[in-house]
C-alpha positions, 0 to 999 in steps of 0.5 A: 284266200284264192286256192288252186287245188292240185289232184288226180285219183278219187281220194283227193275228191272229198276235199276238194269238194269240202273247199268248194263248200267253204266258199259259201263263207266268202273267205275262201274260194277255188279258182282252178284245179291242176290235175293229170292229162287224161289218160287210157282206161278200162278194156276200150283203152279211150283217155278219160278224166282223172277223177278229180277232173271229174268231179270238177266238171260237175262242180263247175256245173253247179257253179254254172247253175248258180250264175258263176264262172266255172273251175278252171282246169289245168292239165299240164304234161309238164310245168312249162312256162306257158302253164305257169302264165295260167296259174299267175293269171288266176291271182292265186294265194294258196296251193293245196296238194293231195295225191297229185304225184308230181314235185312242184318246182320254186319257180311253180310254188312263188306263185303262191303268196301263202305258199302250198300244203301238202295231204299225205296219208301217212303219220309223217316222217313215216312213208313219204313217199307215193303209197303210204297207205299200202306201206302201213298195210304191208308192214302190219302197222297197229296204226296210221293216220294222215299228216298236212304239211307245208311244201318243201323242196324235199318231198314229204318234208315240210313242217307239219301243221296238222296230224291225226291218228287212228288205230287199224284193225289188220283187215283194212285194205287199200280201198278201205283206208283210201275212203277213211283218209279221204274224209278226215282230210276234207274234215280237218281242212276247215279248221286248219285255213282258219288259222293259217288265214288268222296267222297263227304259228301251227307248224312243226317240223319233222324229225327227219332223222327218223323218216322212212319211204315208200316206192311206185307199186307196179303190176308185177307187185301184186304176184305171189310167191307162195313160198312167202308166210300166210301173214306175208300174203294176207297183207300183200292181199290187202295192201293191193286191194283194189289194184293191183291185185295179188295173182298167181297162175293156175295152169295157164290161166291167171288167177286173182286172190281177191280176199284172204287170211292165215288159218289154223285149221288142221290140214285136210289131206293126210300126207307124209311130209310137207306140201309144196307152197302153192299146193290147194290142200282142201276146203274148211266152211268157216276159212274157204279154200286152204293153201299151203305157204311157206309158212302156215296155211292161207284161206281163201274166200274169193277168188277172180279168174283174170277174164270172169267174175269175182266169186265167192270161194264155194261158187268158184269151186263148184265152176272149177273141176280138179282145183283141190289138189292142184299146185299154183304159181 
């Protein structure tokens, strides 16, 4: 089959890579890749690819190496009728789509004989929706995993051809289940284009009665309200990991609490009634830097003033005077 490829962050990355790989069959092969305009990045603010964008032009390099034509590369702003002359002109059979964040219409998807699958990393019906994997942080699941589905016109609710399910421990963060999903995704896609090629009937449909969604996090997502409970926090610590963080204020200056999780220490400064949520009660050596939530006690052990490095919670403190003591937020 001829496969269009349609991603943009890096967890979309090892599947396309797997696809690449399968073309040594001769069964399968990738003859563009959709993905988003470049865009500003970093300190500098200079667009730059999306990774998947990147990693193409080093798989067209070796394309190149080996005396054969390079990926074609789309980047479209929009769908316009020009962008879907390109699609036509490469003969496509299959769409393959994962994290690319963008609807595709009918117009786009009947260009595709085959139709289009969709990667989603979540245990559909639950979370569809853009960011699954932080949901599945945030509300303490015991397990997620990743589900291919067929595209439909509503989003996430096509009928499902492959799911795979793997516990979580509580410790995961974004960055972690990001990696995980992105492997099991390029392990499961060989497997499943054999049988859609040989015709077999795999799909099921969702329950849709029982679907739940999530939403776009923003930068603002990742402030903490210390009135929330430890285990609120941790999670939200988690979820936000790599971006966009969870923040709060010391002084003037933003801080970033980079790792952390409930405690049960005993609280180190002797007081007569409660501390307000926010305030840095002491240091234990096992938990870090202890301070007071709306509920229970948040250790933290490391931290990242918004313009230094990220640092370990006893190197932080001996760079930082009067922090003991001090109220956040």
């Amino acid at each position: 089959m001829r496969i269009v490829y349609a991603g943009s962050p890096g967890i979309a990355v090892p599947a396309l890579e797997a696809l690449v790989d399968l073309e040594q069959t001769g069964e399968h092969g990738v003859v563009g890749i959709v993905t988003n305009p470049d865009s500003p990045r970093g300190r500098h603010g200079k667009p730059e690819p999306t990774e998947v964008s990147v990693a193409a032009t080093g798989l067209s390099e070796n394309r190149k190496a080996q005396g054969r034509p390079a990926l074609v590369q789309l980047k479209p702003e929009n769908h316009s009728a020009q962008v879907l002359d390109q699609i036509a002109a490469l003969k496509p059979d299959l769409l393959i789509s994962f994290a690319y964040g963008h609807i595709f219409s009918p117009r786009f998807l009947s260009l595709f004989p085959q139709g289009g699958i969709n990667i989603h990393p979540s245990l559909l019906p639950r979370y569809r929706g853009p960011t699954p994997i932080q949901a599945a942080i945030l509300a303490g699941d015991r397990e997620t995993g990743i589900t291919i589905q067929t595209l439909a016109k509503e989003m996430d609710a096509g009928d499902i051809l492959v799911q795979e399910r793997f516990p979580l421990s509580g410790k995961e963060t974004t960055g972690d289940l990001s990696a995980l999903v992105a492997q099991k995704a390029a392990a499961l896609l060989p497997d499943l284009l054999k049988r859609l090629t040989q015709g077999m009937p795999i799909g099921r449909p969702q329950a849709h009665e029982q679907a739940s969604f999530c939403s776009l996090i923003t930068k603002e997502d990742g402030h903490i309200d210390w009135s929330w409970s430890a285990a609120s926090i941790a999670a939200r610590i988690r979820a936000f990991t790599p971006w966009p963080r969870s923040w709060t204020l010391h002084g003037e200056q933003y801080l970033y609490i980079l790792e952390g999780k409930p405690c049960t220490v005993v609280e180190p400064m002797a007081q007569t009634k409660p501390a307000v949520p926010g305030t840095v009660l002491g240091i234990d050596k096992q938990e870090g830097i202890l301070i007071q939530t709306g509920a229970g006690v948040l250790g933290v052990t490391r931290l990242q003033y918004r313009t230094k490095k990220a640092l370990a919670w006893r190197i932080f403190l001996n760079g930082t005077r009067n922090f003991i003591g001090s109220s956040l937020g």
